[in-house]
C-alpha positions as CSV (number, residue, x, y, z in Angstrom):
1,X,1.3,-23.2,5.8
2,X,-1.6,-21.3,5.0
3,X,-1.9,-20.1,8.8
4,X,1.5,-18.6,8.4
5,X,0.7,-16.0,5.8
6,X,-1.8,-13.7,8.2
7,X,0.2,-13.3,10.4
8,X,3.6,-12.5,7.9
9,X,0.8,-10.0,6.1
10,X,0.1,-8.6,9.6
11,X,3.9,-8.1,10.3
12,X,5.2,-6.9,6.5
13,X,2.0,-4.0,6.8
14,X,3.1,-3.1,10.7
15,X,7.1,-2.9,9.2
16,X,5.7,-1.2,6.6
17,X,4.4,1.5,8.8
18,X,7.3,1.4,11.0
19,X,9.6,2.3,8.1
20,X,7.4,5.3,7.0
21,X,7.2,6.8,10.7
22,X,10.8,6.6,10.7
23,X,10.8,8.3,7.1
24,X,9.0,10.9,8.8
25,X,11.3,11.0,11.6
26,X,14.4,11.3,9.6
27,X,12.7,14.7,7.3
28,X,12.4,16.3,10.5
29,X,16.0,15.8,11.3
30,X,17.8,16.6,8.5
31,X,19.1,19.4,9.5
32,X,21.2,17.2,12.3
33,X,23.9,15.2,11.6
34,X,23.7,12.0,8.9
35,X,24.3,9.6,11.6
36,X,21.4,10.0,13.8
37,X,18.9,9.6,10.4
38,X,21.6,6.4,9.7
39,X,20.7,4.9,13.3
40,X,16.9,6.0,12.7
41,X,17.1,4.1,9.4
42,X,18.9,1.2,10.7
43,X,16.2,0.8,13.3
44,X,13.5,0.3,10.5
45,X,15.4,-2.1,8.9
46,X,15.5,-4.0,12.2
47,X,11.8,-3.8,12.4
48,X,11.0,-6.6,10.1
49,X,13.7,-9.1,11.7
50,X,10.9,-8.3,15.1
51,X,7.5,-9.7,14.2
52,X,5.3,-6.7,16.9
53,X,3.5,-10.4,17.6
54,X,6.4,-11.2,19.8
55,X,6.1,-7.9,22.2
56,X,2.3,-8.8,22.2
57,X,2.3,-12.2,23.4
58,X,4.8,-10.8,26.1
59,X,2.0,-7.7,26.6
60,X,-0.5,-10.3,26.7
61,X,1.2,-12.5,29.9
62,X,1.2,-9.3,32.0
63,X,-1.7,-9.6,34.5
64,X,-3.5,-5.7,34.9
65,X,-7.0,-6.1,34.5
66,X,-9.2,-5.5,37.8
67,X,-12.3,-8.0,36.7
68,X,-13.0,-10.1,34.1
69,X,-14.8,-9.2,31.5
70,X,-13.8,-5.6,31.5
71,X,-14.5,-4.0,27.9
72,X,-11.5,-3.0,25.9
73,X,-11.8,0.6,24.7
74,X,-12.5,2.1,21.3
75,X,-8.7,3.6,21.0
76,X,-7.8,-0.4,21.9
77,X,-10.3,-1.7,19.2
78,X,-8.6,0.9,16.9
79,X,-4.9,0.0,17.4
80,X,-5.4,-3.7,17.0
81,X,-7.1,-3.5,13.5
82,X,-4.4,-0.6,12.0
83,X,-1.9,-3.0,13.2
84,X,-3.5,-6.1,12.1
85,X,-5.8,-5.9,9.0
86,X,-5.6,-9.2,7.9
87,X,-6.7,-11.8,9.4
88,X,-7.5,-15.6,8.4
89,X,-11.1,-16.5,7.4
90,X,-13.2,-18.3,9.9
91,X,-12.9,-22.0,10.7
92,X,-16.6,-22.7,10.6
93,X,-18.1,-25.8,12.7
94,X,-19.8,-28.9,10.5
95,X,-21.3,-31.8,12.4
96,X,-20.3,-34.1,12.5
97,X,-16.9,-34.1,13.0
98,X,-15.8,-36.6,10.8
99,X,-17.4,-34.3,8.0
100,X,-14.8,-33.8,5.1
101,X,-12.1,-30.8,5.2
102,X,-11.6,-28.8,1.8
103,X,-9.0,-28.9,-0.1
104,X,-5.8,-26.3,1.0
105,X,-5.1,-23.4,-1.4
106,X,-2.0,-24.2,-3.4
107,X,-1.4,-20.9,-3.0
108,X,1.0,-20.6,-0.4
109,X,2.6,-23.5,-1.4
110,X,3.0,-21.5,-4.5
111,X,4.0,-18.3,-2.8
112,X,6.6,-20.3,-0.8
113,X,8.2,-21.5,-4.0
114,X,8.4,-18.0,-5.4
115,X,9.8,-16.8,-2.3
116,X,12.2,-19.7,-2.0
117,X,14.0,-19.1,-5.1
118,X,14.4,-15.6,-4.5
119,X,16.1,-15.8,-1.1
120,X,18.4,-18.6,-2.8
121,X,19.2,-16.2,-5.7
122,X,20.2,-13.5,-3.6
123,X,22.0,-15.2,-1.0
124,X,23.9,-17.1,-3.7
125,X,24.5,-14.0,-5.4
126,X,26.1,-12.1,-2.1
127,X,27.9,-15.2,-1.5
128,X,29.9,-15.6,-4.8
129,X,30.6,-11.7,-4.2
130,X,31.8,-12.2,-1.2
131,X,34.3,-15.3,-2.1
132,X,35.5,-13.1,-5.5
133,X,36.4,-10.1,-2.9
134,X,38.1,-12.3,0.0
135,X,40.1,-14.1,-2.4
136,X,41.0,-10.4,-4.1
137,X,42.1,-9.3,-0.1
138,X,44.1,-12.1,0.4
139,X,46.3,-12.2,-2.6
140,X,47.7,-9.2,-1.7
141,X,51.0,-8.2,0.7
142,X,50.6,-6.6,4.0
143,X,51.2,-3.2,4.9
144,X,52.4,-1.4,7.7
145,X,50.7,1.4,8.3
146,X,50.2,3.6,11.5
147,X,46.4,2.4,12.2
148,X,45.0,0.4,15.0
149,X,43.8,-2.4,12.3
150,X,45.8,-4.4,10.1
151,X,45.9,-3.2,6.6
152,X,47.0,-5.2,3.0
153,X,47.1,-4.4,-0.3
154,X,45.6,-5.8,-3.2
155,X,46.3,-6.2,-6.6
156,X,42.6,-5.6,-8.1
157,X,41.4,-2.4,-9.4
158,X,39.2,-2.1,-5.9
159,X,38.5,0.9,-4.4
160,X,40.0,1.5,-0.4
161,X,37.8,0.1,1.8
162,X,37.2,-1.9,5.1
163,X,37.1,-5.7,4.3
164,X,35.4,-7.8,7.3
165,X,32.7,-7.4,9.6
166,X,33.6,-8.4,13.6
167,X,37.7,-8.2,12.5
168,X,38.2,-5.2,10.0
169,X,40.7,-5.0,7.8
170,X,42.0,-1.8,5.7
171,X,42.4,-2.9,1.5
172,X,44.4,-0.1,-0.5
173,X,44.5,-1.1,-4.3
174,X,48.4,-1.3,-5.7
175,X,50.0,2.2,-6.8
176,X,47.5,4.0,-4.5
177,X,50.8,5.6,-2.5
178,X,51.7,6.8,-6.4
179,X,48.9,8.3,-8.3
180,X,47.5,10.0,-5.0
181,X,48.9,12.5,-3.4
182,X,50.1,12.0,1.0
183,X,47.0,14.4,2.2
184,X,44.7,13.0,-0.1
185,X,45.7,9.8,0.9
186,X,45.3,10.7,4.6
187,X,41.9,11.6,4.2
188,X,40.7,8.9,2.5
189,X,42.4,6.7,5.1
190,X,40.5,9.0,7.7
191,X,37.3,8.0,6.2
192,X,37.9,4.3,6.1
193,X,38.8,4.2,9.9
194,X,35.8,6.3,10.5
195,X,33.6,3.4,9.1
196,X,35.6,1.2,11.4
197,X,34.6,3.2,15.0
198,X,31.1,3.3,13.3
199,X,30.8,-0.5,12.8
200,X,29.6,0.3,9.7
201,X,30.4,-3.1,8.2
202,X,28.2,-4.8,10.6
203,X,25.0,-2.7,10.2
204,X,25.0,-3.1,6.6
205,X,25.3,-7.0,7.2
206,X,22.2,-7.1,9.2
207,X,20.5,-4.9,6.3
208,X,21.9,-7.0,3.6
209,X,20.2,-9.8,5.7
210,X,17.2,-8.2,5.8
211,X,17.2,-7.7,2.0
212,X,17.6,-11.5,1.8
213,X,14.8,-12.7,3.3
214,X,12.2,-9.9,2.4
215,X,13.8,-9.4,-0.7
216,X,10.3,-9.1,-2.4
217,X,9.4,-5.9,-0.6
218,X,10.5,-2.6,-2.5
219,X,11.0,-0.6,0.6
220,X,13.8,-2.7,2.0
221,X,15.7,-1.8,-1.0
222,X,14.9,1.9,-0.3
223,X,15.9,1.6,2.9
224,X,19.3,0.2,2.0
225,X,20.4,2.9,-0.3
226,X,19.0,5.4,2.3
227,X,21.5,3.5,4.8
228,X,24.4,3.7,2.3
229,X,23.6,7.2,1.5
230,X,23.9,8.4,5.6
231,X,26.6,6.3,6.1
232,X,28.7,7.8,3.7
233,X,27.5,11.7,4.4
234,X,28.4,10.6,8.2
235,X,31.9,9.3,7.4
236,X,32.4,12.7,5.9
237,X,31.2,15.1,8.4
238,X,33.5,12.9,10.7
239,X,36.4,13.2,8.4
240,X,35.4,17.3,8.6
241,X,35.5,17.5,12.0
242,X,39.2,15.7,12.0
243,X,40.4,18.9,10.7
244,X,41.4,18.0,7.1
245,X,41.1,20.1,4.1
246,X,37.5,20.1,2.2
247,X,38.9,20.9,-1.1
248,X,41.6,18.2,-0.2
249,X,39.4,15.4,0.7
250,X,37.0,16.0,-2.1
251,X,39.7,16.2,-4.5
252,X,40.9,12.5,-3.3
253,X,37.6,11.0,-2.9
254,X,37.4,12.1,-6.6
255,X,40.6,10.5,-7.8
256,X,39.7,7.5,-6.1
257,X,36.5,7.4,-8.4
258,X,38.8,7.9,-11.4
259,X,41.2,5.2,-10.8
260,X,39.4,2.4,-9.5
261,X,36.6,0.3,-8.6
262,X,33.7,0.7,-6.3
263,X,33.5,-2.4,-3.7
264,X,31.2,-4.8,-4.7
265,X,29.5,-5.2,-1.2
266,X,27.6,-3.3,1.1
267,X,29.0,-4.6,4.0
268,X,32.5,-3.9,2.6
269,X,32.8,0.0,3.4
270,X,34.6,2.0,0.7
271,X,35.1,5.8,0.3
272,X,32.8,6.6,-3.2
273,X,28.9,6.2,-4.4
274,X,26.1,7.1,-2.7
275,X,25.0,10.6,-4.2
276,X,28.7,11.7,-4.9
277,X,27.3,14.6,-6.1
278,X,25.7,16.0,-3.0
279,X,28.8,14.8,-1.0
280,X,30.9,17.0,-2.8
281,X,29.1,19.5,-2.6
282,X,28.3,19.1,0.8
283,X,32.1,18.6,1.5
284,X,33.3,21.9,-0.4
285,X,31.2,23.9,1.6
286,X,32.1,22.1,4.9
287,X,28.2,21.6,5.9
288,X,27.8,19.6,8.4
289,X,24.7,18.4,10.6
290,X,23.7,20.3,13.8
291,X,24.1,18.2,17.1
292,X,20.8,16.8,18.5
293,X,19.2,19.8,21.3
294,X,17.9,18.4,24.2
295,X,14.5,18.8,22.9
296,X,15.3,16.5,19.7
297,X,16.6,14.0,21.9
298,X,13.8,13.7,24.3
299,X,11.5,13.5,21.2
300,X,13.7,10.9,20.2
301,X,13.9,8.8,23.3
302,X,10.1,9.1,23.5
303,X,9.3,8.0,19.9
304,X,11.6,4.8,20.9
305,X,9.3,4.3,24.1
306,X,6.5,4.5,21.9
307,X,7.4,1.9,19.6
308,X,8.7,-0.5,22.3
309,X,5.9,0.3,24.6
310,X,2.4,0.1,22.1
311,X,3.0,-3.5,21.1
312,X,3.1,-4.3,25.3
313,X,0.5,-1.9,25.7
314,X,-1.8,-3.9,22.8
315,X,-1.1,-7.2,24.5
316,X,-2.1,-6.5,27.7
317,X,-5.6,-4.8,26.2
318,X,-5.7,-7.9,24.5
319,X,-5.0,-10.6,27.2
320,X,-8.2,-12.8,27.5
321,X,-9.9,-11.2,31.1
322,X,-10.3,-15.0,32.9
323,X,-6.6,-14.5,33.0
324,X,-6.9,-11.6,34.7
325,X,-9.8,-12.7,37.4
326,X,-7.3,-15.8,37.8
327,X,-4.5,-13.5,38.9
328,X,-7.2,-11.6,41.1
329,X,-7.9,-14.8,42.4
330,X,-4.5,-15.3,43.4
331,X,-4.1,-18.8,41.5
332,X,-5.2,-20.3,38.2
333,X,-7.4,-22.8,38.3
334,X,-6.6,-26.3,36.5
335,X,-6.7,-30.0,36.9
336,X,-5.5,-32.4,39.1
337,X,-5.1,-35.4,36.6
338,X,-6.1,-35.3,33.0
339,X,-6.1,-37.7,30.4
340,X,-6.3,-36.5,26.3
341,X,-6.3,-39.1,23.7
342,X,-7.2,-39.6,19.9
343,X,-11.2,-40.1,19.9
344,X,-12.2,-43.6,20.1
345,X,-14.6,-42.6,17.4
346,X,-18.2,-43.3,17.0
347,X,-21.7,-40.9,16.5
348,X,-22.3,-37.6,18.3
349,X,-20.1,-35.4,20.2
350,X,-20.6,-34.9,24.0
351,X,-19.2,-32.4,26.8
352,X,-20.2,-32.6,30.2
353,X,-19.6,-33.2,33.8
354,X,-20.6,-35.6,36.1
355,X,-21.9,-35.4,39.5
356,X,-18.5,-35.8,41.5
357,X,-17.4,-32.8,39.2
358,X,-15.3,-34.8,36.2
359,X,-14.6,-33.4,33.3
360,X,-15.4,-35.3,30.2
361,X,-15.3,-35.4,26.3
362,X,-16.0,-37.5,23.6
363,X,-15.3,-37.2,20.3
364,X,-14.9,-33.6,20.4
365,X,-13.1,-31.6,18.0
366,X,-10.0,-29.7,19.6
367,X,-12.4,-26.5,17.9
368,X,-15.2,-27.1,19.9
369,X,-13.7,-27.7,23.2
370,X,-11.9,-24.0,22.5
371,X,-15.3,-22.9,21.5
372,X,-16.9,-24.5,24.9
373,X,-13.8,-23.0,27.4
374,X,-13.8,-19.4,26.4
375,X,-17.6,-19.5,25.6
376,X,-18.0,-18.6,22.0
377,X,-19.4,-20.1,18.8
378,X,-16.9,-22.2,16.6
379,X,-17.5,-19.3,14.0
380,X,-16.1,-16.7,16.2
381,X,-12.5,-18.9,16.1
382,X,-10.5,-17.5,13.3
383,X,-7.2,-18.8,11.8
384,X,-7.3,-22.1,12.6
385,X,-5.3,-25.1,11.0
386,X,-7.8,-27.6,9.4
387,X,-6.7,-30.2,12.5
388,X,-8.4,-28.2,14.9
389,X,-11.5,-28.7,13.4
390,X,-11.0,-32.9,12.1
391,X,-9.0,-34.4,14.7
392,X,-11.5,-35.1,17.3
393,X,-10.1,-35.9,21.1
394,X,-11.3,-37.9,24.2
395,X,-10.5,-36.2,27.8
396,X,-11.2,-37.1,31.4
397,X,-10.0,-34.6,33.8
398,X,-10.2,-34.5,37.5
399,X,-10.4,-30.9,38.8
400,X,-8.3,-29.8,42.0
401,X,-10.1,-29.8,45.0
402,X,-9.1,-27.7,47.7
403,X,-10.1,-29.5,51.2
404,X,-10.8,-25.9,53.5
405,X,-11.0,-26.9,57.6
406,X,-14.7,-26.5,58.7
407,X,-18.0,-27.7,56.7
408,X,-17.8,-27.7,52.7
409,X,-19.3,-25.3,50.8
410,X,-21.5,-25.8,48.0
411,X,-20.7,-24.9,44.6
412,X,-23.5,-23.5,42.6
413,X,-23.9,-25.0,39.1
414,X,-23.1,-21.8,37.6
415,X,-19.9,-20.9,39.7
416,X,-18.9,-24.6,38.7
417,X,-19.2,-24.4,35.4
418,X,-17.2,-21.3,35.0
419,X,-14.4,-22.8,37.0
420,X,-14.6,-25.5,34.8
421,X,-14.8,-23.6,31.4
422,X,-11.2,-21.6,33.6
423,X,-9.7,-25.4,33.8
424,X,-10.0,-26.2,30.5
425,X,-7.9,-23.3,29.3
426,X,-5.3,-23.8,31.3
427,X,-5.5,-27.2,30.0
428,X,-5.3,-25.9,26.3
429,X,-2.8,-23.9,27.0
430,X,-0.8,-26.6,28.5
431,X,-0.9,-29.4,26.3
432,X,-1.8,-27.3,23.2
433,X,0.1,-24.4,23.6
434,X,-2.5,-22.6,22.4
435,X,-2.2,-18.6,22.2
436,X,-4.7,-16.4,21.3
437,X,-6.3,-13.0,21.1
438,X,-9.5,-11.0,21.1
439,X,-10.1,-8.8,17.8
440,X,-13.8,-7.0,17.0
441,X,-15.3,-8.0,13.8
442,X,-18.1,-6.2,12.2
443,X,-20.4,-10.0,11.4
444,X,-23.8,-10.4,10.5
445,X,-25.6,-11.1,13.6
446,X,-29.4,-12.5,14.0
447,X,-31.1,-11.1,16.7
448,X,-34.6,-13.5,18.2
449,X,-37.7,-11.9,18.7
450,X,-41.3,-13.0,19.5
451,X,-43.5,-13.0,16.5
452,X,-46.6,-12.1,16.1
453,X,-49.1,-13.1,19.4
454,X,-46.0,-13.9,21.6
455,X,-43.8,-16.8,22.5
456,X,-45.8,-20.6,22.4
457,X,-43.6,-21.5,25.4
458,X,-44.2,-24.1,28.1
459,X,-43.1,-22.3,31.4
460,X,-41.2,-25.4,33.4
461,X,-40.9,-26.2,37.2
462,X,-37.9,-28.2,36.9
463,X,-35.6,-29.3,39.8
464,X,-32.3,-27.7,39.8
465,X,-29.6,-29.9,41.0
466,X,-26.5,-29.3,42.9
467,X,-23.8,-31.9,41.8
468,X,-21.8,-31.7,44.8
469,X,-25.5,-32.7,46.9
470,X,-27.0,-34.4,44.5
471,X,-30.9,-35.7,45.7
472,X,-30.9,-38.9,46.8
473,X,-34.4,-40.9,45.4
474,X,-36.2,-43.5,47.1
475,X,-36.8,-46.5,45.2
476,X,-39.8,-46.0,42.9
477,X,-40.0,-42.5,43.7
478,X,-40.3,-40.9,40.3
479,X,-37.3,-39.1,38.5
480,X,-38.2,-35.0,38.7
481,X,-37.5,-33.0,35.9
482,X,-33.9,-31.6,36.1
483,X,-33.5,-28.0,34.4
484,X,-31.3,-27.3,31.6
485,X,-31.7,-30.4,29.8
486,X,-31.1,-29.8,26.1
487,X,-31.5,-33.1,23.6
488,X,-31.4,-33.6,19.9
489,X,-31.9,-37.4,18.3
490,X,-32.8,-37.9,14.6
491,X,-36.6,-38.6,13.7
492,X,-38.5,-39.4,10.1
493,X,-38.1,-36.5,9.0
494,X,-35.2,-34.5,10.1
495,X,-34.6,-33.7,13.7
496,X,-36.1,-33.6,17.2
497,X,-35.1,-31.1,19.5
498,X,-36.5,-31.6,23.3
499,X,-35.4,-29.4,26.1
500,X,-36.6,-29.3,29.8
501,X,-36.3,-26.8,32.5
502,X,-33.8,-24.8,29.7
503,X,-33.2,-20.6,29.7
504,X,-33.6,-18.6,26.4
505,X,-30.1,-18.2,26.5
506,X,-29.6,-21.9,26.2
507,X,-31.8,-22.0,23.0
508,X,-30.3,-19.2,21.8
509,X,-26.4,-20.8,22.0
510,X,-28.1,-24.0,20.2
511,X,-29.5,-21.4,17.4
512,X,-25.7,-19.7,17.0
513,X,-24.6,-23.5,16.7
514,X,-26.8,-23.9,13.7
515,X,-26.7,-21.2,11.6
516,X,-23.1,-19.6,12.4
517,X,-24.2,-16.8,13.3
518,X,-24.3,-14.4,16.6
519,X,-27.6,-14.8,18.4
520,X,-28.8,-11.7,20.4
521,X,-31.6,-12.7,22.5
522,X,-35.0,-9.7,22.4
523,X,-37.5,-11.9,23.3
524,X,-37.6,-10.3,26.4
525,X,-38.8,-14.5,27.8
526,X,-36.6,-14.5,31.2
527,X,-38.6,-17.8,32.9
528,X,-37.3,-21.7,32.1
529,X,-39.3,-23.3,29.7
530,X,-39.8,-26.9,28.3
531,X,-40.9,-27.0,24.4
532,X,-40.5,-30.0,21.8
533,X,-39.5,-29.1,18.1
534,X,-39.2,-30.8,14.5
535,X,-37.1,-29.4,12.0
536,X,-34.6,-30.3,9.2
537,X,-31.0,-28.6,9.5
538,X,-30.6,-28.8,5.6
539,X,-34.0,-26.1,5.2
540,X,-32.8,-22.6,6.4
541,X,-35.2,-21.1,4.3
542,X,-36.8,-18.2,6.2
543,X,-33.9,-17.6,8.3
544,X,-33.0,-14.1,7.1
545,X,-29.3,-13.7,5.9
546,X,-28.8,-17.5,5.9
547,X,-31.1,-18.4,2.4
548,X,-27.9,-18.3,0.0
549,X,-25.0,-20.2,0.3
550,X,-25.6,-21.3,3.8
551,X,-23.7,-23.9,5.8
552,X,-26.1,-25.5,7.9
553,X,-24.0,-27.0,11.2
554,X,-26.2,-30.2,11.6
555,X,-26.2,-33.4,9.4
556,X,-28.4,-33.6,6.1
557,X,-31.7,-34.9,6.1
558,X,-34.7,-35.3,4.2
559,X,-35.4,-31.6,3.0
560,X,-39.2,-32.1,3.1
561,X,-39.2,-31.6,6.6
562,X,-39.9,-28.3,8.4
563,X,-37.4,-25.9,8.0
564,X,-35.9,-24.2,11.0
565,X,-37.9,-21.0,10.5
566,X,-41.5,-23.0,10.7
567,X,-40.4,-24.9,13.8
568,X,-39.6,-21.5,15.4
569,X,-42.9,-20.2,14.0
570,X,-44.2,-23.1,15.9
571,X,-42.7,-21.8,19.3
572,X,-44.0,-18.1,18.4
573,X,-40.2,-16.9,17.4
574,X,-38.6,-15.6,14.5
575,X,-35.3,-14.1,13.3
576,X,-34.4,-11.2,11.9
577,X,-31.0,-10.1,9.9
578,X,-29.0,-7.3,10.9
579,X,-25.1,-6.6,11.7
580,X,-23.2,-5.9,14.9
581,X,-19.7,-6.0,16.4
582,X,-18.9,-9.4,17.2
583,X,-16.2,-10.4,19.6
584,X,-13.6,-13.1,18.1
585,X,-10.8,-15.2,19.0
586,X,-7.5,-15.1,16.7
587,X,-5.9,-19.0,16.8
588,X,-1.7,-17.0,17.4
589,X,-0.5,-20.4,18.2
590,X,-1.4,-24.0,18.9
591,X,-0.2,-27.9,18.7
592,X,-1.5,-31.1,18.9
593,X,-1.9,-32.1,22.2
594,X,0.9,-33.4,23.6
595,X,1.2,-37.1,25.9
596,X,-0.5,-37.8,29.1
C-alpha cells in the first residue's frame, strides 16, 4: 500500500492545481454568462476522477524520439517535478539478497482506515437522504401538467424541484397551486425545467461523487458550492431570457423560501439557496452574462488543449529513449524462449551470457535485473514494493536470431550487450508489466580521481573475445587472459576484489554498487588494467559523504580489515564528495512475474 500513496500525493497536488487554473479561468469570465464558469467548474471537479498518470503512460507509448539517448530539456525537467513533487524514497540494494526487509509504516494502513470511514460516512449519509426523499416523491399523486416530464406532488414541506438523475421527474409540495400565485408559479416551473435541459441533476451526481471519495480535501467542497452557486445564477438568466417578469420571478422564488423546505440533495435541483441574496439582486435588475466573443472562446478551446495535451506531451519527454531507437529500428528486440522462475536459492547472485548468446540469472533480485537492463544503480530505482528487492528469480532466455542470406555477421561484445540489456526490458515489461519513468534528482554523487603521484594501475594485454567466434585452444595451449573480467570471493579479512583486462568504467559501476552512490569517473585512466584489492565492505571510513549512517551494499565482515578508502589509496585513487543531477527511474507499475 505504501506505493500507492506517491502517486495519490502526485495526483491530489496536480488536481489541486487544475482546480486553481480553473479558479483563475472562471474570474476572468465573470462577466459572461454563469454557465460557461458552471462547465469550467465542473471540469475541475472531473480532474481528480482523471489521475494526469493515465494521459502519461499513454504520452509515454507514443514513439517520437530520433536517437536514443537524446537529453530531455530543462522546460521537460521542469514540468515533470511541478507536476510530480513527491516521490517514493529509494529502494536501496543490500547483498545479499536474502538480507532482511524493514518493517512497512503503519502509516498508510492507518491513513487507509481514516479514509475508509470517511467515504463510508458520507456515502451512508447521501444514501439515507436519498431513500427519505424518494420515499417523500413517491407518496404523492400525479399531476398533469403541460411539461415534457412527468410531474407528482408530494405531501412534505419540500421545496419544487427535479427528483432523478437519467429520468427527471418534477415534485411540487401540496397547496403550491394555492398560496402562489399562476405567474409566479410559471416561473418557478420555468426554472425547474431549465435544470432539466441543463442535466443539472447529473453533474451534481458526479460532483457529489467526487466529494465521496476525496472527501478529506477542502477544495472539493469549495468547488461544490461554487457548482451550486452557477447553477442556480444560470437557471435564472435562462428563466430571464424566457421572457418572464424579474420582479415576478423574484417575488415567487421568495415565497417559495417562505413556505417550504430546501431539497436535501444536491443532485435533486430545487429553485432556492445558493447566495439568494445576489440572485435577487441579480434578478431585479435583469443582469445577465455576456455571450462568449470569439476571442473568449478560442482562449477557451486552447486552455482545454493545453490541459489534454501537457500530460501527452510529459509522457512522450518521458518515454525511456531504447524505446525510441527500437521504433527507429523498425522492431523491438526480445526473446525467443524464456523461462522465469522462483530462485532455486543458494550464495551469490550472477548475470551473464554465455558464448552461444543465452541469457542467464541466478538468484537475482527482480531490482537488480531492472537495475542491469536500463543500466543504472539499484539506488537510482525509486518507489519500489519491498518484493522487488527480496524475491529473487532464476531466468534463461534464448534471444531471437535473425538468419540474413549471405555470410553472418559478427556481433561485437558491446553491440551484444546492448541488444541484450533492450531484451530484457521487453521481457520486464512483458511478464512484469513493469512501467516506468525518468525523473532528475538533485543526489549526492562521488566523483574518482587520482591521488596524489597517479594511479598504481597494471596496464593489461588481455584477449577480447567475440562470443559468436569464440577462439578455439589447442590442448595444453595455455588459457589467455580474457578482458573484462571482474571477481569478488571472501578472504581472512574481508574481501578480494581481482579484475583482468577491466575499463575504469567497470570499476567505477562496482564502486556505485558499494556505496550507493553516483560514480563520475575523472581519473582521466582510459587503457584496460588488471589490479588485485583487499578491503572490508563494513569500513567506509574515508569515503567522503558515506562516514555516517552508511549502508554498505556488501556482506559484513571482520571490520579490522582495510577499509574501502585504503584499498583505493592502494591503487592511487580517492573519492571526493560533491552533488549533481542524477538521472532516476520511477517504479509506475509492476507485478510478479507471471508463468512461463
Amino acid at each position: 500500500m505504501t506505493s500507492l500513496l506517491w502517486p495519490l500525493a502526485n495526483h491530489l497536488w496536480q488536481s489541486t492545481l487544475f482546480a486553481g487554473a480553473a479558479g483563475l479561468l472562471t474570474l476572468a469570465l465573470r462577466t459572461n454568462r454563469a454557465r460557461v464558469r458552471h462547465w469550467v467548474w465542473l471540469t475541475a471537479s472531473c480532474k481528480f476522477l482523471i489521475p494526469l498518470a493515465v494521459l502519461i503512460a499513454l504520452g509515454g507509448q507514443i514513439q517520437w524520439r530520433p536517437a536514443a539517448g537524446t537529453a530531455r530539456s530543462n522546460v521537460a525537467m521542469a514540468m515533470d517535478r511541478v507536476s510530480r513533487p513527491f516521490t517514493a524514497p529509494a529502494v536501496s540494494h543490500d547483498w545479499p539478497a536474502a538480507a532482511p526487509v524493514p518493517a512497512a509504516s503503519l502509516l498508510p494502513e492507518i491513513l487507509f482506515g481514516i479514509w475508509a470511514c470517511g467515504f463510508l460516512g458520507i456515502a451512508g449519509s447521501w444514501w439515507i437522504r436519498w431513500r427519505r426523499l424518494r420515499a417523500a416523491v413517491w407518496a404523492g399523486e400525479p399531476l398533469h401538467l403541460d411539461i415534457p416530464i412527468p410531474a407528482r406532488s408530494s405531501p412534505t414541506a419540500l421545496e419544487p424541484g427535479i427528483f432523478g438523475v437519467f429520468r427527471p421527474l418534477l415534485v411540487l409540495p401540496e397547496g403550491i397551486f394555492e398560496r402562489l400565485p399562476p405567474e409566479q408559479l410559471e416561473a418557478v416551473i420555468a426554472h425547474e425545467m431549465s435544470h432539466v435541459r441543463r442535466r443539472d441533476n447529473l453533474t451534481a451526481a458526479v460532483h457529489m461523487l467526487v466529494e465521496t471519495v476525496f472527501w478529506f480535501h477542502p477544495l472539493v467542497w469549495f468547488i461544490g458550492r461554487r457548482m451550486v452557486s452557477e447553477r442556480e445564477h444560470a437557471c435564472d438568466e435562462e428563466v430571464l431570457r424566457l421572457g418572464n417578469a424579474p420582479k415576478v420571478y423574484a417575488e415567487g422564488i421568495l415565497n417559495v423560501c417562505k413556505l417550504y423546505v430546501e431539497s436535501p440533495l444536491a443532485c435533486a435541483s430545487g429553485v432556492t439557496g445558493a447566495d439568494l441574496k445576489n440572485r435577487i439582486a441579480a434578478i431585479m435588475t435583469n443582469r445577465t452574462g455576456r455571450r462568449l466573443n470569439f476571442a473568449r472562446k478560442l482562449a477557451l478551446a486552447a486552455a482545454g488543449a493545453a490541459a489534454l495535451a501537457a500530460p501527452l506531451v510529459l509522457g512522450m519527454m518521458n518515454a525511456p529513449a531504447i524505446r525510441a531507437q527500437a521504433a527507429a529500428a523498425g522492431e523491438r528486440p526480445s526473446f525467443e524462449v524464456a523461462s522465469v522462475k522462483p530462485a532455486a536459492g543458494g550464495p551469490g547472485i550472477s548475470i551473464g551470457i554465455d558464448r552461444s548468446g543465452e541469457f542467464h540469472t541466478r538468484n537475482t533480485p527482480l531490482l537488480t535485473l531492472i537495475a542491469y537492463a536500463y543500466g543504472v544503480q539499484s539506488f537510482q530505482v525509486y518507489g519500489a514494493p519491498a518484493w522487488v528487492r527480496s524475491e529473487a528469480y532464476d531466468i534463461v532466455a534464448k534471444r531471437e536470431v535473425n538468419k540474413p542470406e549471405g555470410p553472418p555477421q559478427k556481433e561485437s561484445i558491446e553491440s551484444m550487450s546492448a541488444g541484450m540489456k533492450l531484451r530484457v526490458q521487453m521481457l520486464l515489461e512483458e511478464r512484469c508489466r513493469l512501467r516506468m519513468h525518468h525523473e532528475t534528482k538533485e543526489l549526492p554523487v562521488v566523483a574518482l580521481v587520482a591521488a596524489k603521484g597517479g594511479p598504481k594501475l597494471q596496464p593489461s594485454n588481455c584477449v577480447t573475445v567475440d562470443p559468436q567466434n569464440p577462439p578455439q585452444l589447442k590442448p595444453g595451449e595455455p588459457r589467455p587472459a580474457f578482458c573484462g573480467n571482474l571477481g569478488q570471493h571472501k578472504s581472512e579479512t574481508g574481501f578480494t576484489l581481482t579484475g583482468t583486462g577491466i575499463t575504469m568504467g567497470d570499476f567505477v559501476h562496482w564502486l556505485a554498487a558499494q556505496t550507493g552512490r553516483t560514480i563520475i569517473d575523472r581519473t582521466g585512466y582510459t587503457a584496460n588494467f588488471n589490479f588485485t584489492m583487499e578491503w572490508t565492505p563494513d569500513t567506509v571510513s574515508g569515503i567522503p559523504g558515506l562516514e555516517a549512517g552508511a549502508d554498505a551494499a556488501a556482506p559484513s565482515s571482520d571490520p579490522g580489515g582495510p577499509s574501502l578508502a585504503s584499498a583505493l589509496q592502494q591503487l592511487g585513487l580517492r573519492m571526493e564528495s560533491t552533488k549533481g543531477p542524477v538521472d532516476v527511474l520511477v517504479i509506475d507499475r509492476v507485478e510478479k512475474p507471471s508463468g512461463n
